[in-house]
PyMOL CGO cylinders between C-alpha atoms (Angstrom):
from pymol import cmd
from pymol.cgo import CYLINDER

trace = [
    CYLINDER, 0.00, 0.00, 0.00, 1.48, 3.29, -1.09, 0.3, 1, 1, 1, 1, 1, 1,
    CYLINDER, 1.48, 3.29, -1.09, -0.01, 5.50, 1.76, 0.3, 1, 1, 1, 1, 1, 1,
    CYLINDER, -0.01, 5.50, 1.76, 0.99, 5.65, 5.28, 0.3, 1, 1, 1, 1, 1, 1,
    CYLINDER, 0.99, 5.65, 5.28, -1.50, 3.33, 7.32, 0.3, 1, 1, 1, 1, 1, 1,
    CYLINDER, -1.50, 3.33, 7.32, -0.39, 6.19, 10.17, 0.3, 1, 1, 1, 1, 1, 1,
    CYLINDER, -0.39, 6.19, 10.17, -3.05, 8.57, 8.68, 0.3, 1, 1, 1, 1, 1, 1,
    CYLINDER, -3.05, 8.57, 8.68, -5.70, 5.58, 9.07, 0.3, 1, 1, 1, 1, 1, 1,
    CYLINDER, -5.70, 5.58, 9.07, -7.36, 5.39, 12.73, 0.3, 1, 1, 1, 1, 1, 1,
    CYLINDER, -7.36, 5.39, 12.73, -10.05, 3.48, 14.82, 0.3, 1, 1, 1, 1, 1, 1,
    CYLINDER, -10.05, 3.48, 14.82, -12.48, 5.45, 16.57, 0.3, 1, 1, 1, 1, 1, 1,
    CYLINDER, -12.48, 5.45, 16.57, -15.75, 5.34, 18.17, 0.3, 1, 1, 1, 1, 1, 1,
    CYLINDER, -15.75, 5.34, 18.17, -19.00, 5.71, 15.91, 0.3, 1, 1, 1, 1, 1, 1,
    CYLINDER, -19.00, 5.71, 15.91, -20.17, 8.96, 16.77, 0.3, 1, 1, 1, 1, 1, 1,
    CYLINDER, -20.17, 8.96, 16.77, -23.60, 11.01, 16.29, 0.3, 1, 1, 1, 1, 1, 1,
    CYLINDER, -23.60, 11.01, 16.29, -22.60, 12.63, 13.63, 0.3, 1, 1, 1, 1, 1, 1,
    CYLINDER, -22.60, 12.63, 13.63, -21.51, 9.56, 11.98, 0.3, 1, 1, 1, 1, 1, 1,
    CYLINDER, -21.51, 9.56, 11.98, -25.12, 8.36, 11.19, 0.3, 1, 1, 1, 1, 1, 1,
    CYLINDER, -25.12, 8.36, 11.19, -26.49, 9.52, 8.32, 0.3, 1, 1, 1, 1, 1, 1,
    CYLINDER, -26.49, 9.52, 8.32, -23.29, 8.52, 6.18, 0.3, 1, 1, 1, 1, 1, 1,
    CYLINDER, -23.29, 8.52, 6.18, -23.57, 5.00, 7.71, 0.3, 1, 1, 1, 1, 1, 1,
    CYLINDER, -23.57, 5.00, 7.71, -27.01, 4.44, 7.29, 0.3, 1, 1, 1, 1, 1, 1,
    CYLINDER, -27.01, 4.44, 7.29, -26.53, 5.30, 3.48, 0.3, 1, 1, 1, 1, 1, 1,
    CYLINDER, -26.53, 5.30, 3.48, -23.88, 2.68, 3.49, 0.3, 1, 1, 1, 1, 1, 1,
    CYLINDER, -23.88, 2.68, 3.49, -26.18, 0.31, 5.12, 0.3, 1, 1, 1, 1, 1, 1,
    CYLINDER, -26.18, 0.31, 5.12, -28.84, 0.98, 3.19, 0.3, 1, 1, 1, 1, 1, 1,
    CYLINDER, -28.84, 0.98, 3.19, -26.90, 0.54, -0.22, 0.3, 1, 1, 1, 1, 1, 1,
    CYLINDER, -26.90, 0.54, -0.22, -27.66, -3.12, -1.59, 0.3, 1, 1, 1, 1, 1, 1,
    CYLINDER, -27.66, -3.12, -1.59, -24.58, -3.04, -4.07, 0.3, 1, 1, 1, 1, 1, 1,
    CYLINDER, -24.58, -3.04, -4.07, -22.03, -2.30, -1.01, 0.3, 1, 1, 1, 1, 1, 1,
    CYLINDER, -22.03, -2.30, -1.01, -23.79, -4.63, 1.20, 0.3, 1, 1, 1, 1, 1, 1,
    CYLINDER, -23.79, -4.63, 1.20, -24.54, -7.32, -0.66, 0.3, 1, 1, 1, 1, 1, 1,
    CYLINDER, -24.54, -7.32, -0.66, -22.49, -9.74, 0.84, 0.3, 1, 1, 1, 1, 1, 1,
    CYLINDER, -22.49, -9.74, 0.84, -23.67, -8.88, 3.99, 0.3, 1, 1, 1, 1, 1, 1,
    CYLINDER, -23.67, -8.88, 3.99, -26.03, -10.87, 6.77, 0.3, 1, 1, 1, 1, 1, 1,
    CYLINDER, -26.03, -10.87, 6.77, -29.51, -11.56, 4.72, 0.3, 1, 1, 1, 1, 1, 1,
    CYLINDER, -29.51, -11.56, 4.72, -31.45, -12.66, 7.95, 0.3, 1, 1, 1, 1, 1, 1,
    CYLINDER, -31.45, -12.66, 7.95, -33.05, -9.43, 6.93, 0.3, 1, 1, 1, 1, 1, 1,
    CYLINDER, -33.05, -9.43, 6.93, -32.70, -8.83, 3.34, 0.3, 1, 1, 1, 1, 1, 1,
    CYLINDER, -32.70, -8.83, 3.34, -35.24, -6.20, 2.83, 0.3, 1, 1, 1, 1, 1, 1,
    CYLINDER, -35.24, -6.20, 2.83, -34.27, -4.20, 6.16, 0.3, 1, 1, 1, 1, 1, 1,
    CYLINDER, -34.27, -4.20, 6.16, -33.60, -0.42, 6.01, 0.3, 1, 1, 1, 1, 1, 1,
    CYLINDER, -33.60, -0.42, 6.01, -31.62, 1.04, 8.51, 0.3, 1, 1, 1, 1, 1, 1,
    CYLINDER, -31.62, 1.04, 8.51, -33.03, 4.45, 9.80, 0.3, 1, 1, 1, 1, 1, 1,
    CYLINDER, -33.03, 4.45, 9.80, -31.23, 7.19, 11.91, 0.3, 1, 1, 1, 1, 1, 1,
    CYLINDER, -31.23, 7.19, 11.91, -32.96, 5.28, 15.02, 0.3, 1, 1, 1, 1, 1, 1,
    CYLINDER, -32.96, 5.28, 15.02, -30.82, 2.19, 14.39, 0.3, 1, 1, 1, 1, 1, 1,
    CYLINDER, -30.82, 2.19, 14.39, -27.21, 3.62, 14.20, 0.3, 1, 1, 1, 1, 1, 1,
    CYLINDER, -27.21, 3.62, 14.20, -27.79, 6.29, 17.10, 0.3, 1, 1, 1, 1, 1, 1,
    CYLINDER, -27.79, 6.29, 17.10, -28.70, 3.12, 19.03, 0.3, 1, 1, 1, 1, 1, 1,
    CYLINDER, -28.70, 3.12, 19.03, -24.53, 2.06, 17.86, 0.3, 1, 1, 1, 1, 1, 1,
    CYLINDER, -24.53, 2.06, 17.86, -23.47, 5.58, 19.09, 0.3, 1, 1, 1, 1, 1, 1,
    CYLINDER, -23.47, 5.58, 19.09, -25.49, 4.99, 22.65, 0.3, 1, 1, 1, 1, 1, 1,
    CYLINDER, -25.49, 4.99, 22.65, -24.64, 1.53, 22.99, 0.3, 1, 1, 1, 1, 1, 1,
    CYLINDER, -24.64, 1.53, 22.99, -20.76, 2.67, 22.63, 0.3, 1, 1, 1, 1, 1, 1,
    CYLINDER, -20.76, 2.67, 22.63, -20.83, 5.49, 25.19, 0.3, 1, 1, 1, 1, 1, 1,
    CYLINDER, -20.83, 5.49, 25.19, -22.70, 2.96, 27.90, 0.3, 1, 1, 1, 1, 1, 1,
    CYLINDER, -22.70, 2.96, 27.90, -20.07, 0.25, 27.38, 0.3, 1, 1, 1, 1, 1, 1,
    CYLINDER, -20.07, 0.25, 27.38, -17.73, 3.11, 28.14, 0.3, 1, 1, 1, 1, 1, 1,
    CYLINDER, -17.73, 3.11, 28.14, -19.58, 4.39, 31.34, 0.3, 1, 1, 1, 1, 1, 1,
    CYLINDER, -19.58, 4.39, 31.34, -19.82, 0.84, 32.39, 0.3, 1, 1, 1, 1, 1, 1,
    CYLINDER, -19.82, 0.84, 32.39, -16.30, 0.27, 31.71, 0.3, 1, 1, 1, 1, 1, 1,
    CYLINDER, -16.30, 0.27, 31.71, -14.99, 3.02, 33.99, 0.3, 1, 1, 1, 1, 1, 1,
    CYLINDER, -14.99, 3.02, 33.99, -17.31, 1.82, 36.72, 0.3, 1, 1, 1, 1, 1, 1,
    CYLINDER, -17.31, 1.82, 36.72, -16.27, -1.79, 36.87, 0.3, 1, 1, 1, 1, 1, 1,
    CYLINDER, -16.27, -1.79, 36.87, -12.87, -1.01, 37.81, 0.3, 1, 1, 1, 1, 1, 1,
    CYLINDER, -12.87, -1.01, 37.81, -12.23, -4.52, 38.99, 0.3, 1, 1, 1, 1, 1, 1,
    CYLINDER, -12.23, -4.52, 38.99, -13.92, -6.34, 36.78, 0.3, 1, 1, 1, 1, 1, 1,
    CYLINDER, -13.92, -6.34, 36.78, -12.37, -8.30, 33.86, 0.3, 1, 1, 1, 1, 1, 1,
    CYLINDER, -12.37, -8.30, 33.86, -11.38, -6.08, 30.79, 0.3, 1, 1, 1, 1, 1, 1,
    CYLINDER, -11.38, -6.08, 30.79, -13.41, -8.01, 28.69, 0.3, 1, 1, 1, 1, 1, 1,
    CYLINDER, -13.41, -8.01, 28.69, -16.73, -8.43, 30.20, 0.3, 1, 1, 1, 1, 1, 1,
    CYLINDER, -16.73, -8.43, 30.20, -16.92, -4.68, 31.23, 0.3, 1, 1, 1, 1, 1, 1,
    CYLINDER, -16.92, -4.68, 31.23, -15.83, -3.07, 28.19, 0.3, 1, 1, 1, 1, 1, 1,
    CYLINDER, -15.83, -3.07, 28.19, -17.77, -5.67, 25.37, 0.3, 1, 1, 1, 1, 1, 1,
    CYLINDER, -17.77, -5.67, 25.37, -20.54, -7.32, 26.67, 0.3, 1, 1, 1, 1, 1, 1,
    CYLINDER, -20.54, -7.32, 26.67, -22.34, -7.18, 23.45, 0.3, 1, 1, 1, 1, 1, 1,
    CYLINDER, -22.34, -7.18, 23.45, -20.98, -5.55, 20.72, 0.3, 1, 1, 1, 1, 1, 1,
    CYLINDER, -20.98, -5.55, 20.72, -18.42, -1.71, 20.13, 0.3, 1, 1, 1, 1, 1, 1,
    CYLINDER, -18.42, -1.71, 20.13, -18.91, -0.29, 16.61, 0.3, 1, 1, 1, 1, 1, 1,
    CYLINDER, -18.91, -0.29, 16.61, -16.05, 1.52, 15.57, 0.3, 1, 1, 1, 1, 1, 1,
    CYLINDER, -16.05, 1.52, 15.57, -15.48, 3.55, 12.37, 0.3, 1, 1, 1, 1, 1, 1,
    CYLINDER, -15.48, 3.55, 12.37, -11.82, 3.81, 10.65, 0.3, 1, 1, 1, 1, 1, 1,
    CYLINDER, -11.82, 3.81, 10.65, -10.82, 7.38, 10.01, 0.3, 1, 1, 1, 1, 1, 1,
    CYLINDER, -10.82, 7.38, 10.01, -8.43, 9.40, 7.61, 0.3, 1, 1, 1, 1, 1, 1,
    CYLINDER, -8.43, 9.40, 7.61, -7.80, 12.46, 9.26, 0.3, 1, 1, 1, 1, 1, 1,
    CYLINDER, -7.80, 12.46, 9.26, -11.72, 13.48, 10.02, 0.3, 1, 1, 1, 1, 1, 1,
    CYLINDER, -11.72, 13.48, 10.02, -12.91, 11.89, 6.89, 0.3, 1, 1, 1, 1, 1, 1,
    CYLINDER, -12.91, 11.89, 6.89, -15.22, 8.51, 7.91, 0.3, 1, 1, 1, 1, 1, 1,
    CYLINDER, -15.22, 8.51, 7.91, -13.75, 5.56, 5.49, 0.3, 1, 1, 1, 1, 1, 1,
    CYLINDER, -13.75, 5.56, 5.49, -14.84, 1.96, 7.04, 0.3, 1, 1, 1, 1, 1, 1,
    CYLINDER, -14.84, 1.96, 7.04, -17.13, 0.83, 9.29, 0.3, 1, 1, 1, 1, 1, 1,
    CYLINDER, -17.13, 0.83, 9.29, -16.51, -2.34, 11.97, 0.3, 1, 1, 1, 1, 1, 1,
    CYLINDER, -16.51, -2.34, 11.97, -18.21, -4.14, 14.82, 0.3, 1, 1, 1, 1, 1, 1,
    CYLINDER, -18.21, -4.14, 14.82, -17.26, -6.40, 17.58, 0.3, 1, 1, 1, 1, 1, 1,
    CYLINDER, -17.26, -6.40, 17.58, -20.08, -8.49, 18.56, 0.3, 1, 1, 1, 1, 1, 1,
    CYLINDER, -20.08, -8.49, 18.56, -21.53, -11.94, 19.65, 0.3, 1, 1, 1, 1, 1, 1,
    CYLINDER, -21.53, -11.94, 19.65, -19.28, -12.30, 23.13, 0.3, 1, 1, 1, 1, 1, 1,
    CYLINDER, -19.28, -12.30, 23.13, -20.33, -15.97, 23.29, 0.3, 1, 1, 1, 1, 1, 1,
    CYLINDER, -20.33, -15.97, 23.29, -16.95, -16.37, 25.47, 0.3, 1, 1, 1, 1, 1, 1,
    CYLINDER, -16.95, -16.37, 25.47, -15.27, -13.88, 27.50, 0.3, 1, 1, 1, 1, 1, 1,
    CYLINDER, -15.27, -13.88, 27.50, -11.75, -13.95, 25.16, 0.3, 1, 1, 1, 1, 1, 1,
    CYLINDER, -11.75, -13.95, 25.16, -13.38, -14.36, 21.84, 0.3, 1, 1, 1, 1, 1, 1,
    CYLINDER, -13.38, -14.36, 21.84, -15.73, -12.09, 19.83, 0.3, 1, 1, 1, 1, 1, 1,
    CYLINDER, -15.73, -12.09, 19.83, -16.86, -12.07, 16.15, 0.3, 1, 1, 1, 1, 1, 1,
    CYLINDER, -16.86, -12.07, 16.15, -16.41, -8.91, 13.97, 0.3, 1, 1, 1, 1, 1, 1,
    CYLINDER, -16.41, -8.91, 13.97, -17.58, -7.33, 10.44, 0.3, 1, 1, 1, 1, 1, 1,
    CYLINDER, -17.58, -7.33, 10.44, -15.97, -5.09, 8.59, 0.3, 1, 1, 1, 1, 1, 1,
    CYLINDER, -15.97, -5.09, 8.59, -16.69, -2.78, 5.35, 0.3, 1, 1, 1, 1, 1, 1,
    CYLINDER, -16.69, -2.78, 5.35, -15.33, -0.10, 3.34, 0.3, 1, 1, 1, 1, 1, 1,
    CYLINDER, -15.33, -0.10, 3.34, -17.96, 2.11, 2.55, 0.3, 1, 1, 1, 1, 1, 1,
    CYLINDER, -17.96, 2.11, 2.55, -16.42, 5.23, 1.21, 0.3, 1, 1, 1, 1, 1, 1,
    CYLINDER, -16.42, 5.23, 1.21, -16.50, 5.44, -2.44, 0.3, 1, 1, 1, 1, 1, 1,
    CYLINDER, -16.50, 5.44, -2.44, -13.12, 7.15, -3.03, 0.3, 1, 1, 1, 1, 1, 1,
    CYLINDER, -13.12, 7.15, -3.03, -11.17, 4.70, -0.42, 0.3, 1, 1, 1, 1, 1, 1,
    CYLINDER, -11.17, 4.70, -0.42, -12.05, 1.72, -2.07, 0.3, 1, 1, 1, 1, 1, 1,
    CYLINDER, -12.05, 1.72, -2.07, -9.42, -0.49, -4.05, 0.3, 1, 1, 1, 1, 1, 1,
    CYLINDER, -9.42, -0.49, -4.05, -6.95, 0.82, -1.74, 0.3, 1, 1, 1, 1, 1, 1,
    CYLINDER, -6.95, 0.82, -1.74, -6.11, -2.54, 0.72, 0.3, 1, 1, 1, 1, 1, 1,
    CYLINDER, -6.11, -2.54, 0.72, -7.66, -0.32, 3.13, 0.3, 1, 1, 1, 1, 1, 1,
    CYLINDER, -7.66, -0.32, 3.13, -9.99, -3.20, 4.59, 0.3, 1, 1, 1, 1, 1, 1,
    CYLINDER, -9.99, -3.20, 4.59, -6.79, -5.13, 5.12, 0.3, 1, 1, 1, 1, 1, 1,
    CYLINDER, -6.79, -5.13, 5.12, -5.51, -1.84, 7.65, 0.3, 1, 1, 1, 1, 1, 1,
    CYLINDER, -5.51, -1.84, 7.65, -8.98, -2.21, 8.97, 0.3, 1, 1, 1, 1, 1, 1,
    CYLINDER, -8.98, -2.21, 8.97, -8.57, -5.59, 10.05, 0.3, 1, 1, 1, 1, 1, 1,
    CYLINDER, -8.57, -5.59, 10.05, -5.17, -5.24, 11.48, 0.3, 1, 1, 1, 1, 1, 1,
    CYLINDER, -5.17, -5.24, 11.48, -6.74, -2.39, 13.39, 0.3, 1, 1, 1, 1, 1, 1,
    CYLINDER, -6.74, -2.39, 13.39, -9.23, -4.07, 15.33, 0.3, 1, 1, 1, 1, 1, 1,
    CYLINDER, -9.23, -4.07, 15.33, -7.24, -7.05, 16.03, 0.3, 1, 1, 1, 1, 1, 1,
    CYLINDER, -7.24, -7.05, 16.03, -5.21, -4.59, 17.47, 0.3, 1, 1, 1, 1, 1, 1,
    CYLINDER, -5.21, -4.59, 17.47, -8.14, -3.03, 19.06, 0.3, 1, 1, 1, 1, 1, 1,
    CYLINDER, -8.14, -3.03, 19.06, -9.32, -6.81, 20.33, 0.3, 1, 1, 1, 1, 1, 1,
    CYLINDER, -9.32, -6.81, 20.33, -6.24, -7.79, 21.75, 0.3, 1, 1, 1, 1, 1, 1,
    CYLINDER, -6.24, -7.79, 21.75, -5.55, -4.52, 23.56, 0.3, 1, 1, 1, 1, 1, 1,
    CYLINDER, -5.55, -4.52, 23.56, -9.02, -5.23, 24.81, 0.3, 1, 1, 1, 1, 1, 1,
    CYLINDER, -9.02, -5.23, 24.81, -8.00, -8.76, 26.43, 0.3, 1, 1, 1, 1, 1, 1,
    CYLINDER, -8.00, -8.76, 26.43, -9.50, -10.66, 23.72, 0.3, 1, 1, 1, 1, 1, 1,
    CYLINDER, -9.50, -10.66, 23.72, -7.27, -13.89, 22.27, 0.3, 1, 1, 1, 1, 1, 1,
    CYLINDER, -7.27, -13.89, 22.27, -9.54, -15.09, 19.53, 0.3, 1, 1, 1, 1, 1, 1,
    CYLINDER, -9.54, -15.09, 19.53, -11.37, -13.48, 16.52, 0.3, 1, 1, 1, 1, 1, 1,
    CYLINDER, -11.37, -13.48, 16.52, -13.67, -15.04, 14.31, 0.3, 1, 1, 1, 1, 1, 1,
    CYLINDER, -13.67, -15.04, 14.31, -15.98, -13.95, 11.41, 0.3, 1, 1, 1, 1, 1, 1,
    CYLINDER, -15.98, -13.95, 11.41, -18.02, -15.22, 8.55, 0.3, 1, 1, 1, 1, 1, 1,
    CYLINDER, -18.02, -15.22, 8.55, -17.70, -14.42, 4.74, 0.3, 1, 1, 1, 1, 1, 1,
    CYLINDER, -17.70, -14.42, 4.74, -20.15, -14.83, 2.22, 0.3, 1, 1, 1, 1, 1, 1,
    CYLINDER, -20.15, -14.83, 2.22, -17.97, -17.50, 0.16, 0.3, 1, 1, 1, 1, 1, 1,
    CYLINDER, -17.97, -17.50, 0.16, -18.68, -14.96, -3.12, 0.3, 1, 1, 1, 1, 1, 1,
    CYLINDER, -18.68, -14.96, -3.12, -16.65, -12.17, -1.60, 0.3, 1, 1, 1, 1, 1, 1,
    CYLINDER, -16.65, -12.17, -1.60, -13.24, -12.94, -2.53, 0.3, 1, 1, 1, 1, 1, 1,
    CYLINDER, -13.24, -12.94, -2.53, -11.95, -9.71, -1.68, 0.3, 1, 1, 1, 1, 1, 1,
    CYLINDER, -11.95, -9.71, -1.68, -12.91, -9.88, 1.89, 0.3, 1, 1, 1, 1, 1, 1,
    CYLINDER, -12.91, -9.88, 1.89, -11.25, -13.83, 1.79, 0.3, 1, 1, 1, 1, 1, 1,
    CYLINDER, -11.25, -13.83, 1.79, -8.28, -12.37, 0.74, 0.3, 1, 1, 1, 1, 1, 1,
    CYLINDER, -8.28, -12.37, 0.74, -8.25, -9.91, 3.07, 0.3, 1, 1, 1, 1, 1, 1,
    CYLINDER, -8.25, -9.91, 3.07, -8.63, -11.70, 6.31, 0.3, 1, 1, 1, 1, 1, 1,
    CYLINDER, -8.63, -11.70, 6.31, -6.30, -14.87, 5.03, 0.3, 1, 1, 1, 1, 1, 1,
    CYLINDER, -6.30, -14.87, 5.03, -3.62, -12.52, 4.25, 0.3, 1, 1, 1, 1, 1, 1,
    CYLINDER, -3.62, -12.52, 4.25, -4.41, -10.74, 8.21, 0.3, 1, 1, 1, 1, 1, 1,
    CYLINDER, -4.41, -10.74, 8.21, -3.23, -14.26, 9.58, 0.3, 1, 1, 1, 1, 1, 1,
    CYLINDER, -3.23, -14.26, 9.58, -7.19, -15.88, 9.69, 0.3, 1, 1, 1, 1, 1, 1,
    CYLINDER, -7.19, -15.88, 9.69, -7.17, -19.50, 8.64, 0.3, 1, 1, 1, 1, 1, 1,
    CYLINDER, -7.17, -19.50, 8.64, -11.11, -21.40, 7.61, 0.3, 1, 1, 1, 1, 1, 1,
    CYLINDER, -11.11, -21.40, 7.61, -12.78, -23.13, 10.29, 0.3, 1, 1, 1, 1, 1, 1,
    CYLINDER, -12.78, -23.13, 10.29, -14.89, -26.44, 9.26, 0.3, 1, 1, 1, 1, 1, 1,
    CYLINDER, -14.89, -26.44, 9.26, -17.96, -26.62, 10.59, 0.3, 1, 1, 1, 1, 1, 1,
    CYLINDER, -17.96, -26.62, 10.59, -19.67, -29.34, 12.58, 0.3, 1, 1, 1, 1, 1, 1,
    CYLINDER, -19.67, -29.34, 12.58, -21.75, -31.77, 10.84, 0.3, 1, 1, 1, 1, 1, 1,
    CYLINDER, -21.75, -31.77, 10.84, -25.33, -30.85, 10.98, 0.3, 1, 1, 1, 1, 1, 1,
    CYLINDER, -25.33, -30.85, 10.98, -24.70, -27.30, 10.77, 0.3, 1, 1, 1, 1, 1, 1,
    CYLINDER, -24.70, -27.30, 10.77, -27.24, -25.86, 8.52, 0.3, 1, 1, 1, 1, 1, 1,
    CYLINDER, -27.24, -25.86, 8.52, -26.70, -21.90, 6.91, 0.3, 1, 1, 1, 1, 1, 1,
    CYLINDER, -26.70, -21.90, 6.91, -28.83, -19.82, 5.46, 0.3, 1, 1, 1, 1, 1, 1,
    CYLINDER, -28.83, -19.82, 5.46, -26.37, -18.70, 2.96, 0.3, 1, 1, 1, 1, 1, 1,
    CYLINDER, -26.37, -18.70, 2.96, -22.90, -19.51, 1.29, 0.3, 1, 1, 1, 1, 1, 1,
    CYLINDER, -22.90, -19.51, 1.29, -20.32, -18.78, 3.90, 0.3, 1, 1, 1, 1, 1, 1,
    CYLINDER, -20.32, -18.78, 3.90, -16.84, -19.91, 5.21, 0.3, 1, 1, 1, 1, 1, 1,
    CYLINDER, -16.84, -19.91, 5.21, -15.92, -19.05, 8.64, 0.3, 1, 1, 1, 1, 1, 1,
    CYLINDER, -15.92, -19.05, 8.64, -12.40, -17.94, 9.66, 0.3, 1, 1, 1, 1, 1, 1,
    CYLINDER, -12.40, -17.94, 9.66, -10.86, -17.35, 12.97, 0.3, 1, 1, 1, 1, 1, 1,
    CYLINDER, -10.86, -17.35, 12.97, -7.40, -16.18, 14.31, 0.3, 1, 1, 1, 1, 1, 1,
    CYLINDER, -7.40, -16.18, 14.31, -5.87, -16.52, 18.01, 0.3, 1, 1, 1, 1, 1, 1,
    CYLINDER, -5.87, -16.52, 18.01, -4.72, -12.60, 19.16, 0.3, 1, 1, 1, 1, 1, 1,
]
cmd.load_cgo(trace, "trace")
């Protein structure tokens, strides 16, 4: 990659984040790999506030619980986080399904138009395993709609490897499931 990932950062979804993420959301071309539990969903203003609130009481409850383990304080559920160039909002990620207290899932898009192409969802990942493991997390593990080659590439090349599923296992849609120890 020819720029300097330095000028790339996490940060928390904020208020004034929502209307460009709920046009991402709400785009069926950049999205179309993405969960279709829902496939006719819209996301309104409602739904992505409800990201920015969620964030800022996992960080209230975080300062609280002091003594309590990193992990459970900080992530019970799920953080949305954005990746930033300078002020300019390029990606959007999640952290979510805390089935264990060291191991979460994530997502992860690129949904501005003039970032794309770039490798930046490869930065993106290494981010927020970055972000996971500072977080006390030692396992990450999503799932790709098995059409997405881009996104395979991308997580293979951040050090995920394809996890077989148990027999039985039935899916809604085509996808593989990767996971990497932090």
């Amino acid at each position: 990659m020819s720029e300097d990932p330095g000028n790339y950062f996490l940060d928390a979804v904020r208020e004034e984040d929502a209307s460009v993420l709920m046009d991402w959301f709400n785009d069926s071309v950049l999205c179309r790999y993405m969960d279709d539990s829902e496939p006719n969903k819209k996301y309104g203003l409602d739904d992505v506030f409800s990201m920015v609130h969620n964030n800022k009481n996992k960080a209230a409850g975080a300062n609280k619980a002091a003594g309590a383990n990193k992990v459970e304080s900080a992530l019970s559920n799920s953080v949305y986080l954005v990746l930033r160039h300078q002020n300019v909002l390029v990606g959007y990620s999640s952290l979510y399904d805390f089935k264990q207290q060291d191991e979460a899932e994530f997502s992860f898009l690129i949904g501005n138009p003039e970032f794309r192409g770039r490798k930046l969802g490869g930065l993106l990942v290494q981010l927020l395993c970055d972000k996971a493991k500072k977080l006390g997390l030692k396992k990450l593990t999503c799932s790709v709609n098995s059409e997405n080659q881009p996104s395979i590439r991308c997580i293979q090349k951040n050090g995920f490897t394809p996890v077989h599923l148990a027999e039985g296992v039935v899916l809604n849609r085509s996808e593989l499931f990767f996971e990497k120890y932090l």
